[in-house]
N, C-alpha and C positions, 0 to 999 in steps of 0.2 A: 768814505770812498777809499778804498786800497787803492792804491799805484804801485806799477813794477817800471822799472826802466832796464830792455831787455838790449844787451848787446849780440850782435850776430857776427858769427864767421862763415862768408861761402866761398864757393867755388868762384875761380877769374871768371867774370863776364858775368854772371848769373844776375847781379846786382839789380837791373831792372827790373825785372821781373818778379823776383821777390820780395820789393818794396812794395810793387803792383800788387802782389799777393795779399802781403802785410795790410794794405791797404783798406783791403776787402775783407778783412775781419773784424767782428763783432768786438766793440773792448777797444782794439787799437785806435789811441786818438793820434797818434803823432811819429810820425818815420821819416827819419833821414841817411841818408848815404852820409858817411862821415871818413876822415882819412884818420890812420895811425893803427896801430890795435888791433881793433875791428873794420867792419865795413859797413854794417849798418846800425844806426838805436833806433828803438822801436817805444815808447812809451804804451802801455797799459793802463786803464782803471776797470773799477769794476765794484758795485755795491755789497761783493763777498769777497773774500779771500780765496774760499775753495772754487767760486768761479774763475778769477785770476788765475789761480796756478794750473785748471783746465785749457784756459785758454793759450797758456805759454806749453804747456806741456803734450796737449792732443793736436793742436793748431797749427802754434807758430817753429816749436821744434820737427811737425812734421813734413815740413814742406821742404822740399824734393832741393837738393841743392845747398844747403843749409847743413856746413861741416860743425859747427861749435855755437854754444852761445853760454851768455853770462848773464846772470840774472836777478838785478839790484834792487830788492823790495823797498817802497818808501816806507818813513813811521811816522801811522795817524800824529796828527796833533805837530809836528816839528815841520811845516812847513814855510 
């Protein structure tokens, strides 16, 4: 199983919404609003690699509101 653990930057206020969003995709099992940094982590899995990084990449980078993000691949086997 690949895992990403995706950090988010958006716009003031935007925050519920987006989580709402996050929420509603396929892959994302875990979102939270978080303070510091960023505003939101979003965790990912996914039975492929190449489907992970469609889904961080056509998905969750393209939803409307969502200034930056960062994005921390886990590694099989060291969990």
């Amino acid at each position: 199983m690949a895992t990403a653990y995706v950090l988010i930057n958006c716009e003031l206020g935007s925050e519920e919404t987006i989580i709402s969003e996050l929420k509603s995709i396929k892959g994302v099992v875990e979102v939270h609003g978080i303070f510091g940094a960023y505003d939101i982590l979003a965790k990912v899995e996914s039975g492929q690699v190449e489907t992970l990084r469609e889904t961080i990449t056509w998905k969750i980078r393209k939803i409307p509101k969502i200034s930056s993000t960062l994005t921390l691949m886990g590694i099989e086997g060291q969990q």
